[in-house]
Backbone and ligand atoms as CSV (ligand in chain L), in Angstrom:
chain,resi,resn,atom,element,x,y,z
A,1,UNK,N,N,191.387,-133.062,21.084
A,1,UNK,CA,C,190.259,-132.184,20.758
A,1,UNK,C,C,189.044,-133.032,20.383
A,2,UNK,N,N,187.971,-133.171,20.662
A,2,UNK,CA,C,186.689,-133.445,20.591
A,2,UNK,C,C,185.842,-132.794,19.694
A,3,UNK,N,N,184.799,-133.491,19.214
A,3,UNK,CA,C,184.025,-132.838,18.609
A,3,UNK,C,C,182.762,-132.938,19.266
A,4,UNK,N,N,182.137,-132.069,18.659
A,4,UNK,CA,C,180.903,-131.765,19.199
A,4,UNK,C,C,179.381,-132.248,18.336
A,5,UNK,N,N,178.484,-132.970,18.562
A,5,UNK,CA,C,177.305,-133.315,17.757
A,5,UNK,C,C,175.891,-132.579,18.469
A,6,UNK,N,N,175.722,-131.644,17.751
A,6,UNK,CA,C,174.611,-131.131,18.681
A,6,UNK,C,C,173.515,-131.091,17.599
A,7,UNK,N,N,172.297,-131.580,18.398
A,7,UNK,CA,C,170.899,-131.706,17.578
A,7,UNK,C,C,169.755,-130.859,18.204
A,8,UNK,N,N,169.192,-130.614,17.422
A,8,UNK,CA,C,168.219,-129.584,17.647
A,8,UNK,C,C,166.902,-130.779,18.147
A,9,UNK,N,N,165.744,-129.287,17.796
A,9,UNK,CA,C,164.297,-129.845,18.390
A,9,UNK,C,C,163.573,-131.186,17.221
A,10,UNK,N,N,162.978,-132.232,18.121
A,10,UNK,CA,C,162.366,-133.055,17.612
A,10,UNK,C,C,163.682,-134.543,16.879
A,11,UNK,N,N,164.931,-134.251,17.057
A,11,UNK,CA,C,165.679,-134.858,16.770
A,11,UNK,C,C,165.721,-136.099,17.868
A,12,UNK,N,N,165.359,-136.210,18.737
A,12,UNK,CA,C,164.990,-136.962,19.853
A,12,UNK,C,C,163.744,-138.088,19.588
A,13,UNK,N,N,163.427,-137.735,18.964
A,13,UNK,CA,C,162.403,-138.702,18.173
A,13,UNK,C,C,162.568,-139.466,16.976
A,14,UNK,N,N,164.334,-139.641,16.386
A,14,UNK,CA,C,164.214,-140.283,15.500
A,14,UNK,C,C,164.161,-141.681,16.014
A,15,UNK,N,N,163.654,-142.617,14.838
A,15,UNK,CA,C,163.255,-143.847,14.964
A,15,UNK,C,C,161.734,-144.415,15.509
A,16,UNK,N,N,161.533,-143.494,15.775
A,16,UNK,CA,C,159.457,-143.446,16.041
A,16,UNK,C,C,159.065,-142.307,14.615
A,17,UNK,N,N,160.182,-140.975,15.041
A,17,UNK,CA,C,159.080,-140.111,14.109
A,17,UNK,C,C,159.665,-140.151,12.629
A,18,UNK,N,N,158.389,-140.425,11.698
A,18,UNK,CA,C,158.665,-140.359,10.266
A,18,UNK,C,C,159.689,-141.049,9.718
A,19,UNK,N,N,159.773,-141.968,9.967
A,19,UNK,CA,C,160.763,-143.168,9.207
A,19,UNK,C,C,160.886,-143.439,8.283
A,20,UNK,N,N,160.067,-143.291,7.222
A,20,UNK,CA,C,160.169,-143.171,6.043
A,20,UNK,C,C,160.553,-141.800,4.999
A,21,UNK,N,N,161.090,-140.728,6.421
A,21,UNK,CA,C,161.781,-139.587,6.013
A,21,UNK,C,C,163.398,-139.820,6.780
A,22,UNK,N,N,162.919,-140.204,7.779
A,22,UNK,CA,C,164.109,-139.963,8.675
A,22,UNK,C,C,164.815,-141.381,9.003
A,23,UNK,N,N,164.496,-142.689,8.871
A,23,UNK,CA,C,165.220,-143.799,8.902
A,23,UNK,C,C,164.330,-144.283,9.991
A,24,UNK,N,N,165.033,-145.312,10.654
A,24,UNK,CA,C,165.040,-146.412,11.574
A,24,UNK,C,C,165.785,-146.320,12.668
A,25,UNK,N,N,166.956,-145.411,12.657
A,25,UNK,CA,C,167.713,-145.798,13.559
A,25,UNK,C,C,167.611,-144.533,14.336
A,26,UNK,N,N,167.446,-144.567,15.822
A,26,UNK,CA,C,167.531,-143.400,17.048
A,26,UNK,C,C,168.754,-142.587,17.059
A,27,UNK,N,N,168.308,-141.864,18.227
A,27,UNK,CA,C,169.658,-140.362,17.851
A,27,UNK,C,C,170.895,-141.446,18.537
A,28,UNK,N,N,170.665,-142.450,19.412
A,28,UNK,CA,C,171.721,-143.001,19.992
A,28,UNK,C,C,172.317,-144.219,19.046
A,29,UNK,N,N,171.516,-144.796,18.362
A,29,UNK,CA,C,171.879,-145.483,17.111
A,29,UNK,C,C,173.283,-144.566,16.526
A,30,UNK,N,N,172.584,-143.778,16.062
A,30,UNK,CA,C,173.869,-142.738,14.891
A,30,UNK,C,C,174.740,-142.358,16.324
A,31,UNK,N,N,174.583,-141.929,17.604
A,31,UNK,CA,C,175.779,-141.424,18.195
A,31,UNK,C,C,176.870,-142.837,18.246
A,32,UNK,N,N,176.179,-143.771,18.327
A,32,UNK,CA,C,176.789,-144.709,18.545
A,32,UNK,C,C,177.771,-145.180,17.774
A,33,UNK,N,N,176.791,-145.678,16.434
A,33,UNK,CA,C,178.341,-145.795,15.045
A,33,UNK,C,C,178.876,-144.665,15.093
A,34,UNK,N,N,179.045,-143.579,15.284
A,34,UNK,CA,C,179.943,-142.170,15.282
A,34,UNK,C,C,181.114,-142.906,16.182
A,35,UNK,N,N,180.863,-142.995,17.124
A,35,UNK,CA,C,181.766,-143.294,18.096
A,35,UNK,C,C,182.674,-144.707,17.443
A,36,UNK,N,N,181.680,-145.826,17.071
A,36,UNK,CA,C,182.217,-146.849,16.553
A,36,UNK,C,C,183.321,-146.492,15.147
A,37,UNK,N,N,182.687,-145.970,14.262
A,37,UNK,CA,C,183.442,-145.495,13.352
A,37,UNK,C,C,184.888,-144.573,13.019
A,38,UNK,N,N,184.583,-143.939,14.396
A,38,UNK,CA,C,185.863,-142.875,14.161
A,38,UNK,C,C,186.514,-142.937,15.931
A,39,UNK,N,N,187.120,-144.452,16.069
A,39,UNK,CA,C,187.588,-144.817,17.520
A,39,UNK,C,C,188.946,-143.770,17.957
A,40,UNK,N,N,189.169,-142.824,16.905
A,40,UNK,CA,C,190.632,-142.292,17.236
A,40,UNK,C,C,189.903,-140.482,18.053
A,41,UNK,N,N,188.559,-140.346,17.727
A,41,UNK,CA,C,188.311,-139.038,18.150
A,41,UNK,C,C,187.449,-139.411,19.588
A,42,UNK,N,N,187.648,-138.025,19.929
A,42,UNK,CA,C,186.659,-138.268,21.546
A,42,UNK,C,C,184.700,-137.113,20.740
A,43,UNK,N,N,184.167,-137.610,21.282
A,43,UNK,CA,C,182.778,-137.102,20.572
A,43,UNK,C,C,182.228,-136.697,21.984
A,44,UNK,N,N,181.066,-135.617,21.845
A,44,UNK,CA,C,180.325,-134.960,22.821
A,44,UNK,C,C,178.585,-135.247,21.554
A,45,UNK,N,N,178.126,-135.633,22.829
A,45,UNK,CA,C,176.246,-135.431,22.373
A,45,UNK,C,C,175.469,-135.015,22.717
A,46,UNK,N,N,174.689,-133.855,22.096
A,46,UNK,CA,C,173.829,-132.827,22.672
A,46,UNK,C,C,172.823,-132.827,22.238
A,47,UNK,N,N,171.598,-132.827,23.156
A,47,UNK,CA,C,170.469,-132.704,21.910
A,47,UNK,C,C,169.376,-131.947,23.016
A,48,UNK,N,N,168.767,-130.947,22.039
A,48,UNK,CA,C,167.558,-129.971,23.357
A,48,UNK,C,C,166.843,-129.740,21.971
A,49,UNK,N,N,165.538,-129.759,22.602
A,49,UNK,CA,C,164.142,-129.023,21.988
A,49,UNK,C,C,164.405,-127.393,21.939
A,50,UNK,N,N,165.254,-127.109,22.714
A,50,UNK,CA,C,164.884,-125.417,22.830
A,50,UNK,C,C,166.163,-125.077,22.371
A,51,UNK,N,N,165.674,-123.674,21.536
A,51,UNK,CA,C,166.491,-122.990,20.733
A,51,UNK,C,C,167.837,-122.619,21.594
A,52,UNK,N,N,167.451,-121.598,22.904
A,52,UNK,CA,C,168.489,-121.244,24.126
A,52,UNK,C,C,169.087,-121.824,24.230
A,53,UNK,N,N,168.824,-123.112,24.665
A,53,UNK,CA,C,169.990,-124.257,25.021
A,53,UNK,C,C,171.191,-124.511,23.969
A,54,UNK,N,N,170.803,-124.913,22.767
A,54,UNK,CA,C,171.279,-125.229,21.734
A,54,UNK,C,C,172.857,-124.002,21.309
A,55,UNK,N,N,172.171,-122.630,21.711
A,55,UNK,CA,C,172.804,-121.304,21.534
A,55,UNK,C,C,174.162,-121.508,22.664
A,56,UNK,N,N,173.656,-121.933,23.937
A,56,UNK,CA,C,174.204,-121.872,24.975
A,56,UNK,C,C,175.484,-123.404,25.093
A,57,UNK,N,N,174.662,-124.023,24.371
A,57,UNK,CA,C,175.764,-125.317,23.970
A,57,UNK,C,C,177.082,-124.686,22.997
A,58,UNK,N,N,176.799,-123.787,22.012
A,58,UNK,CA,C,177.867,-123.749,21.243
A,58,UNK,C,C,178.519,-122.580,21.771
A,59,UNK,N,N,178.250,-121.722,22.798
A,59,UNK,CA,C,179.091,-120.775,23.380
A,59,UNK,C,C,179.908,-121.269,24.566
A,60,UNK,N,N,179.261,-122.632,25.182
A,60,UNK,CA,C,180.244,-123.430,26.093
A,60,UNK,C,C,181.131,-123.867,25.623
A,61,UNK,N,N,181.032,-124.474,24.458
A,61,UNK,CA,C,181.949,-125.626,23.943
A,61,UNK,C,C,182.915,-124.432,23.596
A,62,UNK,N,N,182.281,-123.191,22.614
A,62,UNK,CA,C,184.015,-122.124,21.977
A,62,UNK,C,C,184.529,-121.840,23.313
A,63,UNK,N,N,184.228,-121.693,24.536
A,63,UNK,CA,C,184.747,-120.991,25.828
A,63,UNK,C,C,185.726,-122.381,26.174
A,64,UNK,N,N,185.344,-123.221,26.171
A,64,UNK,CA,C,185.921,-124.803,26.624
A,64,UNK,C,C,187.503,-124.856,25.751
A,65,UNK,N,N,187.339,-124.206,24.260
A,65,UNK,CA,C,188.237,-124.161,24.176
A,65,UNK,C,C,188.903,-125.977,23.629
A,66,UNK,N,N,187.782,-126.858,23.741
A,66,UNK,CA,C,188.291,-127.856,23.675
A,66,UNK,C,C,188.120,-128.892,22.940
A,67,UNK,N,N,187.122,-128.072,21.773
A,67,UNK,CA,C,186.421,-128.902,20.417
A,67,UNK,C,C,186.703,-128.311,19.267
A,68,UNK,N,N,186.963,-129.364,17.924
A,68,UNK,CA,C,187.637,-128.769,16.865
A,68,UNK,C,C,186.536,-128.288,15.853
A,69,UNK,N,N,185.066,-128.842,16.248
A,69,UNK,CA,C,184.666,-128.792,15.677
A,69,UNK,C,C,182.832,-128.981,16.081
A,70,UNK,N,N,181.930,-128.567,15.461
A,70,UNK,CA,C,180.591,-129.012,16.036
A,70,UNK,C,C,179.890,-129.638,14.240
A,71,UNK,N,N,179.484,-130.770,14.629
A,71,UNK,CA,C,178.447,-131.649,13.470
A,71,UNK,C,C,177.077,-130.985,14.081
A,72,UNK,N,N,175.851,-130.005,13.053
A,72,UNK,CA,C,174.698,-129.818,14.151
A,72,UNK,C,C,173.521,-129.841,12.859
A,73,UNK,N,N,172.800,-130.384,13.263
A,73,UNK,CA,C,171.650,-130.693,12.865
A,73,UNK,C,C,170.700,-130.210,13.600
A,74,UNK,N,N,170.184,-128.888,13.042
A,74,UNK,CA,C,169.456,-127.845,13.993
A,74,UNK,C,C,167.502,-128.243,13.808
A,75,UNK,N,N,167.411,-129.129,13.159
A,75,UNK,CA,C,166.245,-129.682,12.612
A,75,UNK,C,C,165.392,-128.050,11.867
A,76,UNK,N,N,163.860,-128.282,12.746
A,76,UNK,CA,C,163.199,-126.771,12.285
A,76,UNK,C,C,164.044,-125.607,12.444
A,77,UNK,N,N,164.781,-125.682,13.239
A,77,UNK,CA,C,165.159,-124.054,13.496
A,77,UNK,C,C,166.554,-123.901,12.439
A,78,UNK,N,N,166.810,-124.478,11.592
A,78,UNK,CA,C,167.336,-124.326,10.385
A,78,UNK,C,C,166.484,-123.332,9.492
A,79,UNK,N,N,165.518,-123.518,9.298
A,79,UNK,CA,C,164.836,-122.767,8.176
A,79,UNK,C,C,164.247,-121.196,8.714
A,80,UNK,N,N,164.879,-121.358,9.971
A,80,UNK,CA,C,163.860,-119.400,10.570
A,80,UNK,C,C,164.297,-118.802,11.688
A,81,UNK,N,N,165.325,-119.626,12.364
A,81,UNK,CA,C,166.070,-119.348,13.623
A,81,UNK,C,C,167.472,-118.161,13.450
A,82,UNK,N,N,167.367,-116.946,13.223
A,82,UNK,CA,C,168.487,-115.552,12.945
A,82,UNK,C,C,169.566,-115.978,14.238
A,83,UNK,N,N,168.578,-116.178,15.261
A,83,UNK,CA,C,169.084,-116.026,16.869
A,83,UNK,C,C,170.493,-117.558,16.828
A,84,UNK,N,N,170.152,-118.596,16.098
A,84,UNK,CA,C,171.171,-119.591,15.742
A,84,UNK,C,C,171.763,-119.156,15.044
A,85,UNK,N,N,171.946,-118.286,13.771
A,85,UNK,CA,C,172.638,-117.912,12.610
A,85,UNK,C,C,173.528,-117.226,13.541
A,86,UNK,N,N,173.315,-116.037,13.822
A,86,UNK,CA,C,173.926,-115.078,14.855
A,86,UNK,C,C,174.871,-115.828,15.479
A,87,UNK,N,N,174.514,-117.193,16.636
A,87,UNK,CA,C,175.717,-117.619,17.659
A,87,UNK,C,C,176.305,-118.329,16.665
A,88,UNK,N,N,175.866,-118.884,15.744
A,88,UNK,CA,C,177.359,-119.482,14.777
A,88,UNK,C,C,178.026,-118.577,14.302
A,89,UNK,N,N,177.816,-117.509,13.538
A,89,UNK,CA,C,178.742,-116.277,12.919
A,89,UNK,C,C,179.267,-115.867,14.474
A,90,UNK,N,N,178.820,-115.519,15.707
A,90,UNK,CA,C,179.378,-115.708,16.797
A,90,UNK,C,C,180.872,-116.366,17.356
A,91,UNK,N,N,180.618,-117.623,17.004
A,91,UNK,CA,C,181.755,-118.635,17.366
A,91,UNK,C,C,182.476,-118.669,16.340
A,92,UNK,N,N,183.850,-119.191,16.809
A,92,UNK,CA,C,185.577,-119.363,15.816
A,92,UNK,C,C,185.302,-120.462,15.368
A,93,UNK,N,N,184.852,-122.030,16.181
A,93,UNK,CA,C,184.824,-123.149,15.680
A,93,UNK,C,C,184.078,-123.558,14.626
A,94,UNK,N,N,184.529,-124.520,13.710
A,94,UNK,CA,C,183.425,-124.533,12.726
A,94,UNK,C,C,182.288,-125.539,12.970
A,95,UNK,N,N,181.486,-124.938,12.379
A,95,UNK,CA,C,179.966,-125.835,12.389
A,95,UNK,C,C,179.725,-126.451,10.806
A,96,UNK,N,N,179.438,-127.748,10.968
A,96,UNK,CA,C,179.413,-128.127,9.611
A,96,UNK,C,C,177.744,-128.546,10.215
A,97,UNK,N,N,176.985,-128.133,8.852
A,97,UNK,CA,C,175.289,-128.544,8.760
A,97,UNK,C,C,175.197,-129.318,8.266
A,98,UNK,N,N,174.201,-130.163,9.335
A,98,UNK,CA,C,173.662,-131.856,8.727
A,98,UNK,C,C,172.511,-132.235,8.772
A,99,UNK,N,N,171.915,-132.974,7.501
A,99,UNK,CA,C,170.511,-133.275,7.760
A,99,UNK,C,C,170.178,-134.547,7.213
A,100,UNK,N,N,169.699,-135.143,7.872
A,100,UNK,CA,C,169.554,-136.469,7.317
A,100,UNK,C,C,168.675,-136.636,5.691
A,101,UNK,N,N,167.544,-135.778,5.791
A,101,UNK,CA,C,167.342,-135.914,4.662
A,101,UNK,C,C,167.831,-134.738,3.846
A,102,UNK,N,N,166.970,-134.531,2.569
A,102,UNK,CA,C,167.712,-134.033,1.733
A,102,UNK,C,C,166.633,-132.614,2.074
A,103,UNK,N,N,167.516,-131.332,2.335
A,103,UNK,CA,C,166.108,-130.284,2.687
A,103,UNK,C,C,165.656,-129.873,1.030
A,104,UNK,N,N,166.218,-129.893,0.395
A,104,UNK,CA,C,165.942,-129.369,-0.729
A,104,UNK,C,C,165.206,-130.138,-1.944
A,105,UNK,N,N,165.135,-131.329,-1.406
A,105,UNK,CA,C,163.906,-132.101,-2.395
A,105,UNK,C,C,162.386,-132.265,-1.658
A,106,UNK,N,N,162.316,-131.174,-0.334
A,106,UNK,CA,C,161.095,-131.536,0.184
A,106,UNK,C,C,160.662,-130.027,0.212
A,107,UNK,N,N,159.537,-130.145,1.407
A,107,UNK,CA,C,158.397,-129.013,0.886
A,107,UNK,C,C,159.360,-127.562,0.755
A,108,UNK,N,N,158.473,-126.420,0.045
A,108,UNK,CA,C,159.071,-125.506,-0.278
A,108,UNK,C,C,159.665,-124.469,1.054
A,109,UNK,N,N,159.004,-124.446,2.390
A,109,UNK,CA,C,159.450,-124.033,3.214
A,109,UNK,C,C,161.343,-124.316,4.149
A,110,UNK,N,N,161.256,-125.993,3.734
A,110,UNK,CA,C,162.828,-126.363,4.147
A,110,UNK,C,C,164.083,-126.541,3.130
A,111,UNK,N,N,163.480,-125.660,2.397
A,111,UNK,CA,C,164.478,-125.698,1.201
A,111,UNK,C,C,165.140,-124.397,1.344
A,112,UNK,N,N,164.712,-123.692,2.743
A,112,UNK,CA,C,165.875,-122.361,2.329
A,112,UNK,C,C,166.528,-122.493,4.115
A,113,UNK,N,N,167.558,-122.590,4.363
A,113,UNK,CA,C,168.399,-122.584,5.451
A,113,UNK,C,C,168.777,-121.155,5.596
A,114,UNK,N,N,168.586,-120.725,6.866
A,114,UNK,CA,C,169.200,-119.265,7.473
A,114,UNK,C,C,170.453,-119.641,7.940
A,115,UNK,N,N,170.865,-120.387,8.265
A,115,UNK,CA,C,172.471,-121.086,8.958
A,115,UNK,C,C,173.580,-121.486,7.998
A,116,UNK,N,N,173.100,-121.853,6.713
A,116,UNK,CA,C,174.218,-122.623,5.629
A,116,UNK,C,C,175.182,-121.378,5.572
A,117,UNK,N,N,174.693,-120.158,5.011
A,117,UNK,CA,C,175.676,-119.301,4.808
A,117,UNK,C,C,176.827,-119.001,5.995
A,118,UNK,N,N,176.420,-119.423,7.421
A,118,UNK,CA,C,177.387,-119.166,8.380
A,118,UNK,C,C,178.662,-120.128,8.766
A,119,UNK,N,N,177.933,-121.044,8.047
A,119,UNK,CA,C,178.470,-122.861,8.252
A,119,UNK,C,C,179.511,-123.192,8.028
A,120,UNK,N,N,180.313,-123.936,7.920
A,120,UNK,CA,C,181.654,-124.119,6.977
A,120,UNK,C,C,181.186,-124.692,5.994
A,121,UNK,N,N,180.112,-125.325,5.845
A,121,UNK,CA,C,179.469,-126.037,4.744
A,121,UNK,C,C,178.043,-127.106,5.204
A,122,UNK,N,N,177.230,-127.659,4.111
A,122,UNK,CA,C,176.346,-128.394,4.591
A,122,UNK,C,C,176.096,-129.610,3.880
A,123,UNK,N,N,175.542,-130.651,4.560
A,123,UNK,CA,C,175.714,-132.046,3.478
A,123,UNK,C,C,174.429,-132.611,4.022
A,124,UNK,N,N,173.454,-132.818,3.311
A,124,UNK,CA,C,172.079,-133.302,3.386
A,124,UNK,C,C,171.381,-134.424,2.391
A,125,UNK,N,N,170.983,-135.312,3.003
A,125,UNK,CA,C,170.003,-135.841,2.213
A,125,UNK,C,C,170.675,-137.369,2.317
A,126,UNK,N,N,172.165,-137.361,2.954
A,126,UNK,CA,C,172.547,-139.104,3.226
A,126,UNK,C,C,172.201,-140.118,4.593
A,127,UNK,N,N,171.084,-139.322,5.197
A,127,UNK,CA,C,170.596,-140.481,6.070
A,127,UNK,C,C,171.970,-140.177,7.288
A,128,UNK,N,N,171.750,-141.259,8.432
A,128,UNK,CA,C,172.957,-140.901,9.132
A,128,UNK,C,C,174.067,-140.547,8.871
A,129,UNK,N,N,174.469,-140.980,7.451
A,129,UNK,CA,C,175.483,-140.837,6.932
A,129,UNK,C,C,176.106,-139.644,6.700
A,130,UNK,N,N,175.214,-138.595,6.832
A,130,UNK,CA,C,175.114,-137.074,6.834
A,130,UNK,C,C,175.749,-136.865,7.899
A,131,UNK,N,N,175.741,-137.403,8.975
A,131,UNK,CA,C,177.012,-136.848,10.594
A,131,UNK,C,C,178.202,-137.750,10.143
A,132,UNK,N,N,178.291,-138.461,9.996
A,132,UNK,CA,C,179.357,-139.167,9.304
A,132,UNK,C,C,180.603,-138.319,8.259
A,133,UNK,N,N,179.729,-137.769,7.026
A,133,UNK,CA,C,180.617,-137.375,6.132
A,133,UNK,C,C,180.823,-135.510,7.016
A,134,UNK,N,N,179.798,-135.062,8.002
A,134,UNK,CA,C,179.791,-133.958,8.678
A,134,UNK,C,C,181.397,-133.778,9.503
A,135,UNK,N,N,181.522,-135.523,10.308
A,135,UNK,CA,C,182.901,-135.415,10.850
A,135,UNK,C,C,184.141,-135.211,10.065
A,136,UNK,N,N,183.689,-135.998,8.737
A,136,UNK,CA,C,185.015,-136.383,7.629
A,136,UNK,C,C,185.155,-135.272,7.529
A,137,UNK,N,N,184.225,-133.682,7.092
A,137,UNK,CA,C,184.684,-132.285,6.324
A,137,UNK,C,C,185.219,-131.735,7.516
A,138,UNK,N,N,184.803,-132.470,8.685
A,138,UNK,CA,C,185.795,-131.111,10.054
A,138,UNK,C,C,187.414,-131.791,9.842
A,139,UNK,N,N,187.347,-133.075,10.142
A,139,UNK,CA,C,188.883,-133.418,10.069
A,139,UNK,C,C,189.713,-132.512,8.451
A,140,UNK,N,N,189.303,-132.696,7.688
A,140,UNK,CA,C,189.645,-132.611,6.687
A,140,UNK,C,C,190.102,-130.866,6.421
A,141,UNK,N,N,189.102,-130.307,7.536
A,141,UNK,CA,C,189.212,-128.859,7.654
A,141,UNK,C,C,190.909,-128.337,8.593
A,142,UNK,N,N,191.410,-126.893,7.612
A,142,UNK,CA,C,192.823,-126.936,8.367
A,142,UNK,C,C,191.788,-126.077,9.838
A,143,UNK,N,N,192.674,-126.138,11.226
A,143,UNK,CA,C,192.500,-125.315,12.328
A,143,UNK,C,C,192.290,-124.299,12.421
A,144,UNK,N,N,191.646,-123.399,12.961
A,144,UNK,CA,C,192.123,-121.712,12.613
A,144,UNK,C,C,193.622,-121.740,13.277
A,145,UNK,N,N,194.074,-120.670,12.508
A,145,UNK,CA,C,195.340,-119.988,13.028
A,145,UNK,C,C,196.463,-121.100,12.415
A,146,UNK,N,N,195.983,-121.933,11.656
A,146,UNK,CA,C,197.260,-123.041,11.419
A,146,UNK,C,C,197.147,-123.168,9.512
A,147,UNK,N,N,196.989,-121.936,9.351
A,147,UNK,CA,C,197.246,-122.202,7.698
A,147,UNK,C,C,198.534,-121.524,7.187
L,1,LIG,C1,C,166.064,-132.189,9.349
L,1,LIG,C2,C,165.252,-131.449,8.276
L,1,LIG,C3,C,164.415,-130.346,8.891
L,1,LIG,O1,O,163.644,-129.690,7.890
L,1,LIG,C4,C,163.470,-130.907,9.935
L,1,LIG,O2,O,162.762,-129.868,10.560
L,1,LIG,C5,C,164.158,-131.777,10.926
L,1,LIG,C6,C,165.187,-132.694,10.470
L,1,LIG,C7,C,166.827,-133.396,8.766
L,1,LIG,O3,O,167.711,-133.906,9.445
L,1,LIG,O4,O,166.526,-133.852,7.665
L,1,LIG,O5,O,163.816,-131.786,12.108
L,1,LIG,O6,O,167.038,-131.282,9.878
């Protein structure tokens, strides 16, 4: 079973945009130690500007049938996107929310998430390290149907 890393809009720009919010290292940087770090799982990487796509990624992957789990870092469309809330309460698999920084020590608009409540949970504010500990809470999570 595979997991799934799917990133939202403007996530494609880390390591140019805002580095002193968002780090140094590119989206292929972090896919990369993912892969390096956890050599026993198979990983999938997704990343679209547009909301649709993103929707349409996590209804492939539950149909696929073949991921235990999705790490997603929905960037803006965390804070106002229903139409994302919706396909996660949608899907069986769990989605764990990740953000590199911390949403809740910055401006007052990204401090409220429409998605956390659908989530299995969310972990923000550790830098890449945030998809990292995102994989640790899926493993750590029992399967559906296996409790
Ligand atoms: C982000 C936080 C969001 O508020 C922002 O729109 C992003 C990135 C993060 O990883 O810290 O694009 O999700």
């Amino acid at each position: 079973m595979s997991i799934l890393v799917l990133n939202g809009p403007n996530l494609s720009r880390l390591g140019k945009r805002e580095p002193e919010v968002y780090g140094h290292q590119t989206l292929g940087d972090i896919n990369r130690e993912l892969t390096e770090s956890f050599p026993q799982l198979s990983f999938e990487f997704f990343q679209t500007e547009y909301e649709g796509a993103l929707l349409e990624k996590l209804f492939s992957s539950e149909d696929s049938g073949s991921f235990r789990g999705v790490v997603l870092n929905a960037g803006a469309l965390t804070h106002y996107s229903i139409a994302l809330r919706d396909a996660i309460s949608a899907v069986t698999i769990p989605v764990v929310e990740v953000h590199l920084s911390n949403i809740y020590a910055r401006e007052e608009f990204r401090r409220r998430s429409v998605i956390s409540e659908v989530c299995a949970g969310v972990i923000s504010g550790f830098g890449a390290n945030s998809y990292h500990l995102g994989v640790r809470a899926l493993l750590g999570m029992v399967p559906n149907g296996q409790q």
